[in-house]
N, C-alpha and C positions, 0 to 999 in steps of 0.2 A: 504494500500500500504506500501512497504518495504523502506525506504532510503538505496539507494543506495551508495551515494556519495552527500558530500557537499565539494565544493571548493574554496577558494576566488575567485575574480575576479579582475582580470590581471587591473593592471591601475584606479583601483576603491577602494580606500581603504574604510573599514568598510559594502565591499559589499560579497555576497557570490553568487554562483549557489548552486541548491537544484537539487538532481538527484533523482528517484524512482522507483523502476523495472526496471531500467538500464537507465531511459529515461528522458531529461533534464526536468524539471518542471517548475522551473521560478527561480527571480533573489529576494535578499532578503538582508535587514539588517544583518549584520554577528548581532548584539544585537539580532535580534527578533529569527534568529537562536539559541542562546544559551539560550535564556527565553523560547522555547521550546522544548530545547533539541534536536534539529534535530543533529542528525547524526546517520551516517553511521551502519545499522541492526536495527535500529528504526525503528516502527508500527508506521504509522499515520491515521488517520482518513479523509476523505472527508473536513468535516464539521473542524476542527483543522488546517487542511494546507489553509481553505479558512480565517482562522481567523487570522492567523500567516499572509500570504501574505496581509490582511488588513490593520494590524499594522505597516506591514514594511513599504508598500506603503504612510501609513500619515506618518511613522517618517521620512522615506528619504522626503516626500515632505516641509517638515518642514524646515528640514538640507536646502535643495536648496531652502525655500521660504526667510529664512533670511541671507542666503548669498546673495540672490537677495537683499534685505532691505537693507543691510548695503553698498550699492552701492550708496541708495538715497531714500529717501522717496515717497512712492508708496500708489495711494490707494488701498480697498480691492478687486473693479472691476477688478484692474490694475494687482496686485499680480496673482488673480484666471485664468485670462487670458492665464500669463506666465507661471503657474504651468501645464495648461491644455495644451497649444504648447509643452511642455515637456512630454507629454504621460503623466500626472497624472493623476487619476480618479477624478470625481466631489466629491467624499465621502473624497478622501484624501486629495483634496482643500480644502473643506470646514473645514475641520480637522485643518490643518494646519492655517487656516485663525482664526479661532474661539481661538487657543493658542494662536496665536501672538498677537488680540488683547486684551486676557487677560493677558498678559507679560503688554500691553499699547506700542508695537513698531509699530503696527498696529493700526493707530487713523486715520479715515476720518476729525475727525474734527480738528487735529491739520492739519492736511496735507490742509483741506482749509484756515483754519488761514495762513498758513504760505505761501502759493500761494497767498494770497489776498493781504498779504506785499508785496509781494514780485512782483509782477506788481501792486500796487496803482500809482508808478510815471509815470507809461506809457499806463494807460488801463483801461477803465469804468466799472461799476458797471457791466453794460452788459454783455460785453466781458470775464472777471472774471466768471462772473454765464453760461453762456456759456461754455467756456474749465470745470469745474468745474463740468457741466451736463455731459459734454465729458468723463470724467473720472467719473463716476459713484459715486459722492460723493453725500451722501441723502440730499434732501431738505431743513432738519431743518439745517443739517451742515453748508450749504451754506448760508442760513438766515442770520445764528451767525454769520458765519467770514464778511458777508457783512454788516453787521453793522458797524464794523467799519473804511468802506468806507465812511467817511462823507461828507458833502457837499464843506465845507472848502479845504478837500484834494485832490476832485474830480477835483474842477473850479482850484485848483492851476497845478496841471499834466495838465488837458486842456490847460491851457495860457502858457505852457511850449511847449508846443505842436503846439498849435497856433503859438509863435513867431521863433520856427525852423521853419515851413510850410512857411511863408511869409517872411524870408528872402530872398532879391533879387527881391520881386516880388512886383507889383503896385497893390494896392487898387484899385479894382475894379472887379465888379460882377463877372467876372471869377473869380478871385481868390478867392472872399467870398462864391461862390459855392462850389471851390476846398475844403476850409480849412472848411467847412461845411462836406462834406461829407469824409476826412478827420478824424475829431474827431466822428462822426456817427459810422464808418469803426474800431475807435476804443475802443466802445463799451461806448460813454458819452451819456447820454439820450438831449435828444430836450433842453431840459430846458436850461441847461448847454453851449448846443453848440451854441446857442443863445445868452447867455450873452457874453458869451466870444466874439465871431462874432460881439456885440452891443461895447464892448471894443475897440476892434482891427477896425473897419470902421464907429464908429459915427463919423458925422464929418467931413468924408473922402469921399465925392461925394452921400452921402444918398442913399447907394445901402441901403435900408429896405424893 
């Protein structure tokens, strides 16, 4: 096929249209255009322009994967998702996913670390590996950064949690059911919600 005509695109800098035999083709990196020289009384090949639109399609997805990143830390489930609602191809997701976590701005496993600080004062081990499975972050990632959730830090968010819940309210079985189910709700295992519970109503009319 002949090119016809290449032309920027209106409101899209570093984009172009590809014309051929008169007739519009697709939309491209103005870069992947001059790395193959397209333009205008240009021969191209089948097999060439599918290669060319390949490239473009991972570099633009690129361009728009870490303009998304720099908004806030994303995981790699999370990024792929937003690149594909975008009309990108699954070949130039993964493209783009596979550079950025060789840059290192793309880490599952910092992005759990830093979720995992970042509710320890307000939310169980549970709850944490939970949203955590939600967002597509792998197994061993989740391991590590819950580690260290410790028991120390866990029971002290619980008793913080605890003595907002029971403000204003009497000791008794309702309430210890309430602030029971409560800290369950926000993801403290049994153990936990029981000491803390054995804190806040020993003593207090033997609801055990």
């Amino acid at each position: 096929m002949t090119i016809t005509k290449v032309e920027p695109v209106k409101g899209k800098s570093g984009r172009c249209n590809l014309y051929a035999d008169g007739e519009f083709i697709c939309s491209l990196a103005l870069e992947t255009a001059v790395k193959y020289r397209l333009k205008a009384g240009a021969e191209i090949l089948r097999d060439e322009l599918l290669a060319a639109v390949s490239e473009s399609e991972s570099r633009l997805a690129f361009d728009r994967a870490a303009a998304y990143l720099s908004r806030g830390q994303r995981t790699e489930q999370e990024l792929k998702k937003y690149l594909m609602s975008k009309g990108f191809a699954e070949e130039a997701c993964e493209s783009a996913a596979k550079k950025l976590k060789g840059y290192g701005i793309l880490d599952d496993g910092a992005y759990a670390e830093n979720l995992t600080e970042s509710r320890k004062s307000g939310s169980g081990a549970r709850k944490v590996r939970f949203e955590l499975r939600r967002k597509g972050v792998p197994e061993d990632d989740i391991e590590r950064a819950l580690e260290k959730l410790d028991g120390g830090v866990q029971e002290s968010a619980a008793r913080t949690i605890a003595e907002k819940y029971m403000r204003g309210k009497e000791r008794n079985l309702k309430s210890k059911q309430g602030l029971y189910r409560r800290l369950a709700s926000r993801g403290f295992g049994s153990d936990i919600c029981m000491r803390v519970l054995s804190e806040v109503f020993d003593g207090e009319g033997g609801y055990d």
